[in-house]
KEFIDREN-43200 format. One record per residue (C-alpha): x, y, z; chain; residue number from 1. Coordinates in steps of 0.02 Angstrom, whole numbers, plus 50000, padded with zeros to 5 digits. Example, Ala and Ser with C-alpha at 12.3 -4.5 7.8 and 13.67 -1.06 7.14 Angstrom:
<rs>
{r {50615 49775 50390} 'A' 1};
{r {50684 49947 50357} 'A' 2};
</rs>
This chain:
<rs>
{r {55350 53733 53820} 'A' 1};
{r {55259 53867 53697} 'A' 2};
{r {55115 53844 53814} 'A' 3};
{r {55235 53892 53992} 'A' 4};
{r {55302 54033 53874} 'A' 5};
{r {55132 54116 53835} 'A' 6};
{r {55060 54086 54011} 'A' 7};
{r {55210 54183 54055} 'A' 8};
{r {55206 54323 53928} 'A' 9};
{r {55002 54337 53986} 'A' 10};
{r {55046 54353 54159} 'A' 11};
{r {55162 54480 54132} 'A' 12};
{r {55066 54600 54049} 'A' 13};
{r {54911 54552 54145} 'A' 14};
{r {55014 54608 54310} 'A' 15};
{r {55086 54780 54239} 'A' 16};
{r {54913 54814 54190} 'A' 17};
{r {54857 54767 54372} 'A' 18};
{r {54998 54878 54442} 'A' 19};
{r {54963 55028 54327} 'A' 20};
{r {54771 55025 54382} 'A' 21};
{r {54834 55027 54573} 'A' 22};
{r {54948 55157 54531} 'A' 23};
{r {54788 55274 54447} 'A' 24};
{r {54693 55215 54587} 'A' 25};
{r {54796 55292 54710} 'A' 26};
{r {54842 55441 54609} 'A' 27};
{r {54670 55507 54607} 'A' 28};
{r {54655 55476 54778} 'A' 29};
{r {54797 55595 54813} 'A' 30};
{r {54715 55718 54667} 'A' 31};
{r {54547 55737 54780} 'A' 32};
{r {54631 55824 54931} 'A' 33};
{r {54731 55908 54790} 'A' 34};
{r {54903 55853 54839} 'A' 35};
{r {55047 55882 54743} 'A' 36};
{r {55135 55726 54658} 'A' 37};
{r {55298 55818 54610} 'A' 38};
{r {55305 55885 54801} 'A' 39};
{r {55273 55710 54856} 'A' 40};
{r {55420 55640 54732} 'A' 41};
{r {55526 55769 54782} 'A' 42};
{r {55510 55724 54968} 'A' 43};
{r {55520 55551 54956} 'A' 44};
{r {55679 55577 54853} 'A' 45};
{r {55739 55688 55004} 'A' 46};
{r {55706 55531 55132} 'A' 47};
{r {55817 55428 54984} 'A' 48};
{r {55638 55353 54955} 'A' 49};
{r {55563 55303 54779} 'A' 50};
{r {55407 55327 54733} 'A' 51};
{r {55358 55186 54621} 'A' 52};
{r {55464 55061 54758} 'A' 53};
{r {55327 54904 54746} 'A' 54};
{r {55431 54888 54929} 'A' 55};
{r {55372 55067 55015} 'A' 56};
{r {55188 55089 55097} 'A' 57};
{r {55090 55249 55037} 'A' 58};
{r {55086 55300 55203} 'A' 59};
{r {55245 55391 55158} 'A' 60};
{r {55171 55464 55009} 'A' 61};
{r {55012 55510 55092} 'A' 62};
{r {55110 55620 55231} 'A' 63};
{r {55251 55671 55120} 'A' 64};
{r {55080 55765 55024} 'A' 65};
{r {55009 55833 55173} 'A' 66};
{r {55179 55922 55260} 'A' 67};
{r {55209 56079 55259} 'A' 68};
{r {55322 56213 55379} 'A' 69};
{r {55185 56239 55506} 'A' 70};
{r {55176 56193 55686} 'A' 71};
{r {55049 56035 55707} 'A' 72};
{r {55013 55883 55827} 'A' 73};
{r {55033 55724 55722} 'A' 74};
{r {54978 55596 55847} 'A' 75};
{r {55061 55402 55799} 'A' 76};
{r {54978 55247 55878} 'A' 77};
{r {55100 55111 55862} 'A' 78};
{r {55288 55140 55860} 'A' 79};
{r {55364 54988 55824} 'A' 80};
{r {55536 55022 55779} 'A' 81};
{r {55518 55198 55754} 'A' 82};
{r {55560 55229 55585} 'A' 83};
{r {55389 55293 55507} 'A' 84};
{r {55412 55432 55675} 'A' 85};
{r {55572 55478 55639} 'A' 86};
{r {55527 55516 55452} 'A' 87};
{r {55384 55620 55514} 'A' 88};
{r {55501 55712 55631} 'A' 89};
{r {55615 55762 55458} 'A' 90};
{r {55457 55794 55346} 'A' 91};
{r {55350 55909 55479} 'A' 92};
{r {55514 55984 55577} 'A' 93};
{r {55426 56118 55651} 'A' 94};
{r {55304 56020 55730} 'A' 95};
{r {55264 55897 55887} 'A' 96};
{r {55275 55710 55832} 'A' 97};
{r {55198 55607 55968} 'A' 98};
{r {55205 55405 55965} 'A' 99};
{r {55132 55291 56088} 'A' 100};
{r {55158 55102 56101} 'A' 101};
{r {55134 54967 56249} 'A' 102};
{r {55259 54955 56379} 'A' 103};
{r {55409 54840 56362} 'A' 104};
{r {55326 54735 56496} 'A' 105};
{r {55151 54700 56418} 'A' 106};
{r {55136 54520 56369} 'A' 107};
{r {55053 54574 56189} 'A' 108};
{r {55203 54678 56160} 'A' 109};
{r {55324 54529 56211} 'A' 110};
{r {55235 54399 56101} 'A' 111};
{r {55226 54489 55934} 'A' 112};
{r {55340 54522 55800} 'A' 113};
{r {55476 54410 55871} 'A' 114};
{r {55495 54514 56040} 'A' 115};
{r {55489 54367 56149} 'A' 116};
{r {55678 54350 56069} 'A' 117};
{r {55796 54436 56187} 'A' 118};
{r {55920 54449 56041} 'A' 119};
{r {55795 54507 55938} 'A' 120};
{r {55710 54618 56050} 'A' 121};
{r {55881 54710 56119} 'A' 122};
{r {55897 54737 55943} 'A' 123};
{r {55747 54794 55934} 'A' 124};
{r {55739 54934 56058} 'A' 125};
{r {55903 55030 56017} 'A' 126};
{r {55842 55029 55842} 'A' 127};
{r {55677 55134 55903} 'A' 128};
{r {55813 55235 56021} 'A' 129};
{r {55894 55292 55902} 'A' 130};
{r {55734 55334 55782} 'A' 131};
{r {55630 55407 55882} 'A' 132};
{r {55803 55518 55965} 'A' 133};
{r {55734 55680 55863} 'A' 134};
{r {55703 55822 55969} 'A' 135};
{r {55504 55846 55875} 'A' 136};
{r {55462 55660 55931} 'A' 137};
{r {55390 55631 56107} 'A' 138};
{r {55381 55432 56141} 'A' 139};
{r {55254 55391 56263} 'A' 140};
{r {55228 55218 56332} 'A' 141};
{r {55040 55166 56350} 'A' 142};
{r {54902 55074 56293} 'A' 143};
{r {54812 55172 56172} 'A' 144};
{r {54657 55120 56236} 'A' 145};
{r {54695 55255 56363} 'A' 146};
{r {54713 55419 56239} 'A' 147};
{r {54577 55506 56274} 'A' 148};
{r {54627 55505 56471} 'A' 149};
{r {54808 55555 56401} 'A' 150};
{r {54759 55690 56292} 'A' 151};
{r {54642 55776 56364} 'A' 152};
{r {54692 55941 56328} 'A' 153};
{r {54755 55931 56167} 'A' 154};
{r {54696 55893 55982} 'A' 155};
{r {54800 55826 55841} 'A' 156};
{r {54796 55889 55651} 'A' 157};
{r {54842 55702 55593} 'A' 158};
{r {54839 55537 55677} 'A' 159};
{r {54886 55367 55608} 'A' 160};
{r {54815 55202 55676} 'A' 161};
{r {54944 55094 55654} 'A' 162};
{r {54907 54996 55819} 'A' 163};
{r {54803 54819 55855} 'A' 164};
{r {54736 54810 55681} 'A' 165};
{r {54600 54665 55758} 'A' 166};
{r {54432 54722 55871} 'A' 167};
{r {54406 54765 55979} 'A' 168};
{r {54566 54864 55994} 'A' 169};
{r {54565 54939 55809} 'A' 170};
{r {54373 55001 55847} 'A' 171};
{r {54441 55090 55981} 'A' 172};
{r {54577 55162 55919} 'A' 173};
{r {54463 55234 55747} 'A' 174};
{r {54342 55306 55889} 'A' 175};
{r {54469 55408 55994} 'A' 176};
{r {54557 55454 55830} 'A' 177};
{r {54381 55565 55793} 'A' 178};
{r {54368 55629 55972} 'A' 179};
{r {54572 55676 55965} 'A' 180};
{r {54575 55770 55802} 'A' 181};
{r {54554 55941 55781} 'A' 182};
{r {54415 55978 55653} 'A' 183};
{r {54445 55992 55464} 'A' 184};
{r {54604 55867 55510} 'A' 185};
{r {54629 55683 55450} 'A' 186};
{r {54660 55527 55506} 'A' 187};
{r {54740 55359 55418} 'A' 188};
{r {54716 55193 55464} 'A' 189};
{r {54841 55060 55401} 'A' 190};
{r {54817 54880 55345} 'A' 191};
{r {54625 54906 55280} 'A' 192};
{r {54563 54728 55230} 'A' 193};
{r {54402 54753 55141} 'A' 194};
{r {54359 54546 55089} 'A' 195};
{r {54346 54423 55199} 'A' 196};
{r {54522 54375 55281} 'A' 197};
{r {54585 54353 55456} 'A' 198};
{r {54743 54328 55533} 'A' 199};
{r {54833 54396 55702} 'A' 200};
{r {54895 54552 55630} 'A' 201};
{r {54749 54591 55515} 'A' 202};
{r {54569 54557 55488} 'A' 203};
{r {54401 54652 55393} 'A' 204};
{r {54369 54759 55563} 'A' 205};
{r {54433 54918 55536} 'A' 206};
{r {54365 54936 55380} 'A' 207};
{r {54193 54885 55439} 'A' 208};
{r {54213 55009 55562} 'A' 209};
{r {54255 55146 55428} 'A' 210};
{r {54112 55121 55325} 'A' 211};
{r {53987 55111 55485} 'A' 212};
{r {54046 55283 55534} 'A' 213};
{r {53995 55331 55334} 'A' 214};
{r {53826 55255 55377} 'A' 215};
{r {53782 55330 55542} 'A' 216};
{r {53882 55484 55531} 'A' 217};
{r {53928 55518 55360} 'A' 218};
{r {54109 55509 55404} 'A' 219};
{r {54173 55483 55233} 'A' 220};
{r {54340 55384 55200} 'A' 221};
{r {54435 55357 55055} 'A' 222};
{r {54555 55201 55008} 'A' 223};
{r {54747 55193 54926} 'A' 224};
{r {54818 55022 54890} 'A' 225};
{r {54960 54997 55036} 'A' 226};
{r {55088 54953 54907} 'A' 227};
{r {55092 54940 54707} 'A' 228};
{r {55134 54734 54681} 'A' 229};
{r {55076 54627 54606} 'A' 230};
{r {55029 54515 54777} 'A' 231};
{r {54872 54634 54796} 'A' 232};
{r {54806 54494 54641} 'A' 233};
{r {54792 54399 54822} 'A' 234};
{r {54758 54485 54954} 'A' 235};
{r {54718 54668 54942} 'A' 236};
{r {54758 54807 55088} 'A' 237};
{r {54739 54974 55077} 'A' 238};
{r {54774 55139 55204} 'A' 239};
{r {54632 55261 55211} 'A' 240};
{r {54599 55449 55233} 'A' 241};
{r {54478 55521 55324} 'A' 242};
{r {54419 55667 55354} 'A' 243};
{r {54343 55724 55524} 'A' 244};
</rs>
């Protein structure tokens, strides 16, 4: 019983120390492109968001740092239900929010995430209706491999992969990113798996693809943890920030 009790008591403050040292991590992260943390707080607080939620990616952090009241492109591949757009639309109200995910009728769309449910998947879609409603948020239905064709004319100041996160897709998606954005602006890739791990909704390539760009380009990227918990003991993601 005194045994159970200390393994316990050791895990505990072996996990708060974990959670701290994601928490610096991340911290300087945000430090080196000299964003604010009290403007992030402040935002997030705005969006009835916390900022030390274990629950809440650091994708909302991340953006929450970057906004400001000028007119951008923020290009989003990957909708899903359209909440991370709509909270864009709120944080950067003077500018375009553009989102792009596969047509209702594309069999990839239908089998993941419980779509093939038409329950679910009514659900589903007036949920994104009514996110994605905001007059700064253009929904576009398409395959992203097609952006370049799409976009043609027009470069973003911040994109955010948030598509396929397997290969080839993700690859693709990482490489029209570069060609879409605007130079001196960023792009953010979600779901970063740096060890070896592979399931259908995540998997080492896009961060093998971010550190090949650093190779042959010098394209440098930086990391945050995804979330602060205590799970990342297990299986680590990240979201990272790079510069084009």
């Amino acid at each position: 019983m005194i045994q159970k009790i200390k393994i316990k008591i050791f895990n505990y403050f072996f996990q708060n120390f974990y959670l701290k040292k994601q928490l610096s991590c991340n911290e300087n992260v945000l430090k080196s492109y000299n964003l604010d943390k009290n403007k992030i707080k402040k935002i997030l607080n705005q969006n009835s968001l916390s900022y030390s939620s274990e629950n809440l990616s650091w994708h909302h952090h991340i953006f929450a740092g970057f906004s400001n009241k000028k007119k951008i492109n923020i290009l989003e591949i990957g909708t899903y239900d359209g909440s991370f757009a709509n909270y864009l639309s709120k944080i950067f109200p003077n500018s375009s929010v553009y989102t792009c995910d596969l047509s209702q009728k594309n069999s990839f769309f239908k089998k993941t995430y419980n779509r093939e449910n038409n329950n679910f998947l009514y659900l589903f879609l007036n949920k994104r209706k009514k996110n994605i409603s905001n007059k700064n948020i253009k929904f576009i239905e398409m395959d992203s491999f097609d952006l370049i064709d799409k976009f043609s004319n027009k470069k973003f100041d911040f994109i955010w992969v948030d598509g396929n996160h397997l290969a080839p897709q993700v690859q693709f998606d990482i490489f029209q990113s570069i060609k879409l954005i605007k130079k001196g602006g960023y792009f953010f890739v979600d779901d970063i798996i740096k060890k070896d791990f592979s399931h259908k909704y995540g998997s080492t390539e896009s961060y093998q693809t971010l550190e090949f760009l650093f190779k042959m380009r010098n394209i440098k990227t930086s990391y945050l943890y995804k979330r602060l918990w205590h799970k990342n003991l297990y299986q680590e993601k990240f979201i990272s920030i790079t510069k084009v």
